[in-house]
C-alpha positions as CSV (number, residue, x, y, z in Angstrom):
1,X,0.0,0.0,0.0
2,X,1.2,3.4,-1.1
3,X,2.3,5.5,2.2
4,X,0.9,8.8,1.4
5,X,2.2,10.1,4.4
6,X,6.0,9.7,2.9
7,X,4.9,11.2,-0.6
8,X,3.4,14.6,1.5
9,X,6.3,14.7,3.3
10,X,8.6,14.8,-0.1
11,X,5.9,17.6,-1.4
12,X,6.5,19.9,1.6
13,X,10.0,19.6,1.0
14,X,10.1,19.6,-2.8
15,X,7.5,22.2,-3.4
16,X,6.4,23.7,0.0
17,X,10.2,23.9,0.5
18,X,8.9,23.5,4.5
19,X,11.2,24.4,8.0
20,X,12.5,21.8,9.7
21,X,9.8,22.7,12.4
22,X,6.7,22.6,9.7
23,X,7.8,19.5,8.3
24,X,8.1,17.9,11.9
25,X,5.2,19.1,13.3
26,X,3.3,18.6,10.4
27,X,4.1,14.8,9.8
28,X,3.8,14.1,13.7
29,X,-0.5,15.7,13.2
30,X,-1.0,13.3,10.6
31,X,0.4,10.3,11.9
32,X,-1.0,10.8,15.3
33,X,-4.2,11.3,13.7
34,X,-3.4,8.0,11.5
35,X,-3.0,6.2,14.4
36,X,-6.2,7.5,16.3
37,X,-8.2,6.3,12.7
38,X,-7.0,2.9,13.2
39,X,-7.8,2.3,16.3
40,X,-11.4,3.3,15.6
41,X,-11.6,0.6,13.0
42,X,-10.9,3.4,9.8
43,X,-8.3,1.1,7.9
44,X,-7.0,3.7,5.7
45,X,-6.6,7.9,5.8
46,X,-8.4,8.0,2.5
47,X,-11.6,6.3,4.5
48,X,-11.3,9.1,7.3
49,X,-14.2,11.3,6.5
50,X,-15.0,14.9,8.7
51,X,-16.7,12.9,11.7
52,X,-13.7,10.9,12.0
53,X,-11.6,14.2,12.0
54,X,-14.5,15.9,14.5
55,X,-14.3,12.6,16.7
56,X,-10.5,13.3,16.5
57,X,-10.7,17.1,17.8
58,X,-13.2,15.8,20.6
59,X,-10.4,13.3,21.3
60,X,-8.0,15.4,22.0
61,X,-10.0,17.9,24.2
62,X,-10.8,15.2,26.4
63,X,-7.2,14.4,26.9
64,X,-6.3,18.0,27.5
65,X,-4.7,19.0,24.7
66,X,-4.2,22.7,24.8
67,X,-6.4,25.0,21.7
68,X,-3.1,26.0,19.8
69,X,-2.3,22.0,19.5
70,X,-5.9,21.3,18.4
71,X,-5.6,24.2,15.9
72,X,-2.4,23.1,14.9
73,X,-3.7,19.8,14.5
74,X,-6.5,20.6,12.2
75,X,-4.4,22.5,10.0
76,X,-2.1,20.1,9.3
77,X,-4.9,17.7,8.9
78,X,-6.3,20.0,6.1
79,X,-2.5,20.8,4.3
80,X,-2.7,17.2,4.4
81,X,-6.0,16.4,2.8
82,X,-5.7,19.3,0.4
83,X,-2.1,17.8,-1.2
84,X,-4.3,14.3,-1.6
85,X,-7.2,16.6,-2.9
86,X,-4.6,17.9,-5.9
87,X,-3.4,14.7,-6.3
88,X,-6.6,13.3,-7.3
89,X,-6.3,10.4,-4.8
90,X,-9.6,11.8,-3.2
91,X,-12.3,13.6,-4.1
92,X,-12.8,16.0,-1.0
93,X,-11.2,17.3,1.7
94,X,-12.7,15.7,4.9
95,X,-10.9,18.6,7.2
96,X,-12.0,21.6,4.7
97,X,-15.4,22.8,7.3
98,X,-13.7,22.6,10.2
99,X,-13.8,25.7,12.5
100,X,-10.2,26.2,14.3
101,X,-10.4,27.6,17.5
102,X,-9.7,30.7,18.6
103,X,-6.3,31.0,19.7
104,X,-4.9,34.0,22.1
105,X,-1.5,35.0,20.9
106,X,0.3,34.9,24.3
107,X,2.5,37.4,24.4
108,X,6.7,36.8,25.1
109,X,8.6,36.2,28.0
110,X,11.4,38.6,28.0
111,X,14.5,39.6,29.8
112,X,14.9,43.2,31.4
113,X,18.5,44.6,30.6
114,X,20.1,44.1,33.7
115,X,19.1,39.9,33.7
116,X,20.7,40.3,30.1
117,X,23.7,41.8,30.7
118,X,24.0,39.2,33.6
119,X,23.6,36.6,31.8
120,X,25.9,37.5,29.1
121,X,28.4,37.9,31.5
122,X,28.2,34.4,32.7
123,X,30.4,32.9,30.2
124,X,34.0,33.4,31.6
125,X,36.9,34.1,29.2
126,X,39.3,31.9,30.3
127,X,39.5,28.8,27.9
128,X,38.2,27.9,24.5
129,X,34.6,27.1,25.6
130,X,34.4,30.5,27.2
131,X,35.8,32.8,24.5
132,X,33.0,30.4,22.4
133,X,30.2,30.9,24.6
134,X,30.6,34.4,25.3
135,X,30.7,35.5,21.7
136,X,27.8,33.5,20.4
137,X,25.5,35.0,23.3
138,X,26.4,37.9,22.8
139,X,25.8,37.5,19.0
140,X,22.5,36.3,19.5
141,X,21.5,39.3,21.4
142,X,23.2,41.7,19.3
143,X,21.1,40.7,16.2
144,X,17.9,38.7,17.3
145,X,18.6,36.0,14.8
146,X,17.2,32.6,15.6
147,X,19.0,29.6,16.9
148,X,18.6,27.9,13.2
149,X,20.0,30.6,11.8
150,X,23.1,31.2,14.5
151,X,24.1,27.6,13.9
152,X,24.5,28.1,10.6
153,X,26.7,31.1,10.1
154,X,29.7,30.7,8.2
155,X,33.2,32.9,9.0
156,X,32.4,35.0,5.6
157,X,29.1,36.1,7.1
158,X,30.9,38.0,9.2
159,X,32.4,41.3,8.8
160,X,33.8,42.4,11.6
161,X,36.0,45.9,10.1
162,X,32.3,47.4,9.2
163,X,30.4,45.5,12.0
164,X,27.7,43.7,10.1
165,X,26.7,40.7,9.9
166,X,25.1,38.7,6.2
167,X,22.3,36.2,7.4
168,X,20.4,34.5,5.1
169,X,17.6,32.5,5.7
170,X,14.5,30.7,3.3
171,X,15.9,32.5,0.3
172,X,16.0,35.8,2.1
173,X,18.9,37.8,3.4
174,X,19.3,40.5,5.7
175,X,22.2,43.0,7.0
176,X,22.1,43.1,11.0
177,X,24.9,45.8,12.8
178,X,26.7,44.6,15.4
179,X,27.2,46.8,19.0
180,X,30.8,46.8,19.9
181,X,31.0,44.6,22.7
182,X,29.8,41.9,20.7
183,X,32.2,43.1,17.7
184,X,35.0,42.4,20.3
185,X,33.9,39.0,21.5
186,X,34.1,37.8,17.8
187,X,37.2,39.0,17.0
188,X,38.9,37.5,20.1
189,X,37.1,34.1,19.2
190,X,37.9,34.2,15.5
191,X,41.2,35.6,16.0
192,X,42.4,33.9,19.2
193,X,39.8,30.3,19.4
194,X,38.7,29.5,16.6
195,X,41.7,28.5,14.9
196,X,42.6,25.5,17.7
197,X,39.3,24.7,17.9
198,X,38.2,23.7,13.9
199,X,38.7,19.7,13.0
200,X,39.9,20.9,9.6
201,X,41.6,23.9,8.1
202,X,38.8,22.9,5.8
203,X,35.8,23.8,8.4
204,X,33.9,27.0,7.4
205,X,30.9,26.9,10.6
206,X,31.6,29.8,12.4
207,X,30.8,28.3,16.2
208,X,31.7,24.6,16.6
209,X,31.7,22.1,19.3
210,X,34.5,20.4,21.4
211,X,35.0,18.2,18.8
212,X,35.1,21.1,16.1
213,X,32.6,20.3,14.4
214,X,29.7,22.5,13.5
215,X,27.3,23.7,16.9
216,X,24.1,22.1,16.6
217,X,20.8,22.8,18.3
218,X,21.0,20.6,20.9
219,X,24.2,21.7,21.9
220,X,23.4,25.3,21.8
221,X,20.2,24.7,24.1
222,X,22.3,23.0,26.7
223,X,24.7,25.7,26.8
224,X,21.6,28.1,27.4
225,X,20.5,26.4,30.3
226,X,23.8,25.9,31.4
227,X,24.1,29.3,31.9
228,X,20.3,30.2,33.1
229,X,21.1,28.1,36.1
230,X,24.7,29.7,36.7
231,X,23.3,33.3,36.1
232,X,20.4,31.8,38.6
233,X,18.1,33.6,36.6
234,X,14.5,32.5,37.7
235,X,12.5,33.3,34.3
236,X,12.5,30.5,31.8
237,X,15.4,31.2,29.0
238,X,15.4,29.7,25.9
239,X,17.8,30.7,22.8
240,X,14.3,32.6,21.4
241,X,14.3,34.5,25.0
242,X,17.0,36.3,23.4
243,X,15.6,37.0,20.7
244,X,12.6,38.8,21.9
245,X,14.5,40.5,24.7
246,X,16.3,42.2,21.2
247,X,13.1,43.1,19.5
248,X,11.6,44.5,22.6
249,X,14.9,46.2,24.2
250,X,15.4,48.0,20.6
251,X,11.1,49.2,20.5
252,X,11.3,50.2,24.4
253,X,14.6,52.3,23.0
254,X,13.0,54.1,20.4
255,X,13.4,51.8,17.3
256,X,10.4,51.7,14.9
257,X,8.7,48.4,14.3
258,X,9.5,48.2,10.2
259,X,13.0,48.4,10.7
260,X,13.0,45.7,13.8
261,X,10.8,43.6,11.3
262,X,13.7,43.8,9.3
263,X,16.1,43.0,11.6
264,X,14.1,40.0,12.7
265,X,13.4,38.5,8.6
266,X,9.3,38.8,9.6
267,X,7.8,38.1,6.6
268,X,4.5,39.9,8.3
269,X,4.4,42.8,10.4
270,X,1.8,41.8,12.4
271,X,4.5,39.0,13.9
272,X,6.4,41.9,15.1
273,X,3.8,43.9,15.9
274,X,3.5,41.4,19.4
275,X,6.5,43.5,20.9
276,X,4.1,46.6,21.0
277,X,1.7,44.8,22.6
278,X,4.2,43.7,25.2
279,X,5.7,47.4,25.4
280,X,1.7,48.5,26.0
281,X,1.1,45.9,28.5
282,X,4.1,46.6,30.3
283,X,3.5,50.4,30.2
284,X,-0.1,50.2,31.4
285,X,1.4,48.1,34.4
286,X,3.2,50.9,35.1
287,X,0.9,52.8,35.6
288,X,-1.6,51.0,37.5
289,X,1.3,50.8,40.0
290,X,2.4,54.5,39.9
291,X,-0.4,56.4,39.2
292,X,-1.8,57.9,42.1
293,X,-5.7,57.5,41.1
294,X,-5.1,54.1,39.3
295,X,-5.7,52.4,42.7
């Protein structure tokens, strides 16, 4: 029997040209739904019709499931039946009437500058994995690129003499400037490090690992929490934390939300547009607190 599942997964990456993180969450709906389908007695996912899909959502609120996961579900459910509808291999799409829920953005967690500059400082300059460390935090929060994206820098998208740095991403590149401190950090890693640390003369990652072989992800996420817990930093920190402490440091500092959409590689404005409603929330909790008739 033809796995259909396999042949959407090679059309998201042939001609959806998906993330890592759509293609994975999108294959992980469908099979979960696959497997829910079976063991209600629907042999096949071309049998599944919209009560099986509706029995499916009613599923999953009963075992908690949060509404961005059901909504998530249900969209990947109708990518999925929509690729078979184009196919021809069926003749509607089962998931197409299905209302998504209603999901509150929530908005994110950020760091105030002081927590930042204490956990940049965490990193100590005294070997190899320091010099490392301490220049690809303070990367990270001197551009707001994501953790994808910092992995996968090579030297030349550096240049350090005019302080930019080239980052390309889904087709799309973007020029982020660099603050001096962090300007320093990666000259004394490229200049100083980086040269004992590379396997090969050959190697052209900009951070790797003890080994020196290109960072990955789930080395870079260890090294955050690593350093949450040294900093004893109580907020939750992940390498996106970062991230949205940059967007919302530069809007609370007067920077305009087109050019931080820039900075970011937002597609949308109205996904940068969340750090306003952040720097509104925040502001109105300042003045419920000072305000002397806000009480």
């Amino acid at each position: 029997m033809i796995d259909y599942i396999d042949k959407y997964r090679e059309y998201l990456i042939e001609e959806r040209n998906a993330s890592a993180n759509t293609l994975s969450s999108y294959l992980r709906d469908v099979r979960q739904f696959e497997l829910y389908a079976q063991s209600t007695g629907v042999v096949s996912l071309l049998d599944a019709n919209q009560q099986t899909i509706q029995d499916y959502i009613s599923y999953m609120n009963q075992k908690g499931r949060s509404a961005a996961t059901v909504t998530r579900s249900i969209a990947s459910l109708k990518s999925f039946y929509n690729y078979l509808l184009r196919k021809g291999i069926i003749n509607g799409n089962p998931a197409k009437n299905l209302a998504t829920i209603k999901v509150e953005r929530s908005l994110p967690q950020i760091l105030t500058s002081k927590e930042v500059e204490l956990f940049l400082d965490q990193p100590q300059c005294i070997d190899a994995k320091g010099y490392r460390d301490h220049a690809m935090l303070e990367l990270l929060y001197a551009t707001g690129i994501r953790v994808s994206e910092l992995i996968s820098l090579d030297i030349t998208d550096l240049n350090l003499s005019i302080g930019i740095l080239h980052c390309a991403s889904k087709a799309k590149e973007r020029v982020i400037p660099l603050y001096p401190a962090a300007i320093k950090a990666l000259r004394d890693y490229i200049e100083n490090i980086r040269p004992g640390m590379i396997a090969s003369a050959d190697e052209t990652a900009l951070f790797v690992n003890m080994n020196g072989e290109r960072m990955s992800r789930q080395g870079f996420w260890k090294l955050i929490k690593f350093y949450q817990e040294k900093a004893q930093i109580k907020k939750e920190i992940t390498p996106h934390t970062l991230r949205h402490s940059f967007a919302a440091h530069l809007l609370e500092n007067g920077a305009d939300l087109k050019s931080i959409q820039e900075m970011l590689g937002h597609a949308d404005i109205s996904s940068t547009q969340v750090y306003a409603n952040l720097m509104n929330r925040n502001l109105k909790n300042v003045y419920n607190k000072a305000h002397p008739r806000a009480i």
